[in-house]
C-alpha positions as a printed Julia matrix, in Angstrom:
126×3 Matrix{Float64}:
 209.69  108.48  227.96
 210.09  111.4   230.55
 210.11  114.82  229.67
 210.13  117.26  232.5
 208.19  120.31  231.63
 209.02  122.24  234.31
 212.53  122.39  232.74
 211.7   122.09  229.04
 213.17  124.85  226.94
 215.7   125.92  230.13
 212.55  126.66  231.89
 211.19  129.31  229.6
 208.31  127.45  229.32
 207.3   127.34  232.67
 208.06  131.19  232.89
 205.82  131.54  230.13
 202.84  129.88  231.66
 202.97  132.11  234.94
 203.35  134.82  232.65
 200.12  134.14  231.41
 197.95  132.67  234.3
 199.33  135.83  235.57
 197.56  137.8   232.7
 194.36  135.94  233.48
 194.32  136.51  237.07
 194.38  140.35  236.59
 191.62  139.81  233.69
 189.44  137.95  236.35
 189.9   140.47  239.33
 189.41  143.55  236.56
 185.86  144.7   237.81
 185.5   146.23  233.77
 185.02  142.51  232.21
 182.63  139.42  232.81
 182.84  138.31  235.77
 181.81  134.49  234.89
 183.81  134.61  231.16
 185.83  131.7   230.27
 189.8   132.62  230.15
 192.18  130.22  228.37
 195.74  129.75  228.44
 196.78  127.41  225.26
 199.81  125.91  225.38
 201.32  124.62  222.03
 204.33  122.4   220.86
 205.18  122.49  217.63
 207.77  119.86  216.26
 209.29  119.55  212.84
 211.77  116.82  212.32
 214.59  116.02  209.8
 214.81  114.01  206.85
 216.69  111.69  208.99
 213.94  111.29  211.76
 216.78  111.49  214.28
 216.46  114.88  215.35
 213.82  117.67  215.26
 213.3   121.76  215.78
 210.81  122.45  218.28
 209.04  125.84  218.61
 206.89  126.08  221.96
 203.82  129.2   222.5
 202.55  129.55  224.93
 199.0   132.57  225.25
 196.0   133.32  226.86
 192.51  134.31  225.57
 191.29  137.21  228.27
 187.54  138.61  228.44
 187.27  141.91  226.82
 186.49  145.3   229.13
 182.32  145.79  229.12
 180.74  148.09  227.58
 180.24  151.4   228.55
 176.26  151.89  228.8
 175.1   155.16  227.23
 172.18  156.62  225.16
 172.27  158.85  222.45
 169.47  160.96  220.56
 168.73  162.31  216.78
 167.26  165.76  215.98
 167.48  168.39  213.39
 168.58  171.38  214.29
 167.51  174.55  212.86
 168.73  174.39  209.6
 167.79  170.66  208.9
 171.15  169.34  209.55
 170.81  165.8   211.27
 172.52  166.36  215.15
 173.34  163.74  217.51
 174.1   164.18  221.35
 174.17  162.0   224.24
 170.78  162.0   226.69
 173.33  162.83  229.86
 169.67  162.64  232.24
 168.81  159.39  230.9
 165.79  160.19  230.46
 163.21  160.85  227.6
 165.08  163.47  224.96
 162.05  165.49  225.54
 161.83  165.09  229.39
 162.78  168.29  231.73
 165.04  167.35  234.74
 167.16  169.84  237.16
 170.69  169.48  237.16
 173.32  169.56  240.28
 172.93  173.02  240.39
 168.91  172.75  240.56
 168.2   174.34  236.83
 165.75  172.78  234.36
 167.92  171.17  231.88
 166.4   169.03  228.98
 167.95  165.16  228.04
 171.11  166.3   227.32
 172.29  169.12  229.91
 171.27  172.18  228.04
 168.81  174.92  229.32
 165.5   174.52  227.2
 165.32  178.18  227.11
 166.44  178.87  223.28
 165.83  175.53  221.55
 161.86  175.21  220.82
 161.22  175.01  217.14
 157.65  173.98  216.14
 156.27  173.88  220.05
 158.78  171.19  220.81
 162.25  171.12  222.58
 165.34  171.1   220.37
């Protein structure tokens, strides 16, 4: 018994795998995902023959399993502000939500960009 899969379904399954090896080449040389993450192409026949057992439908899939993009590392603090409503902002300095750094222009900024200045409730920074 031969069966030539290069030329199986016309050839549409051959397209079909480069389509997808394809996929996974550009998933490997995308610097946003794992580097060493296993990609999988799966290639599955699926046969279903008649009452007779002289003939049979065939359906043939073929996919890939990619990595996923990596996260995007980030931090992000809790306060109240003045009213006692919970806040949440992301510490741009990366830092200590408490620290003082100088931003690009050279001004003291606190965690999360802001000029200190107007936010101290109770001797702290807010």
């Amino acid at each position: 018994m031969n069966v030539d899969i290069a030329k199986l379904a016309g050839g549409a399954m051959q397209e079909r795998i480069n389509r997808e090896l394809k996929k996974v080449a550009e998933n490997i040389l995308d610097p946003n995902t794992k580097a060493d993450a296993v990609r999988t192409v799966t290639i599955s026949i699926k046969i279903k023959p008649n009452e007779a057992r002289q003939m049979a439908s065939s359906d043939i899939e073929v996919k890939s399993s990619l990595a996923p993009a990596k996260g995007v590392p980030t931090a992000f603090i809790f306060d109240y502000d003045k009213e006692g409503k919970a806040v949440i902002k992301e510490l741009s300095t990366g830092q200590d939500r408490d620290q003082l750094a100088m931003n690009d222009a050279g001004e003291i900024v606190d965690g999360v960009g802001e000029t200190p200045s107007a936010k101290v409730v109770n001797g702290r920074f807010r």
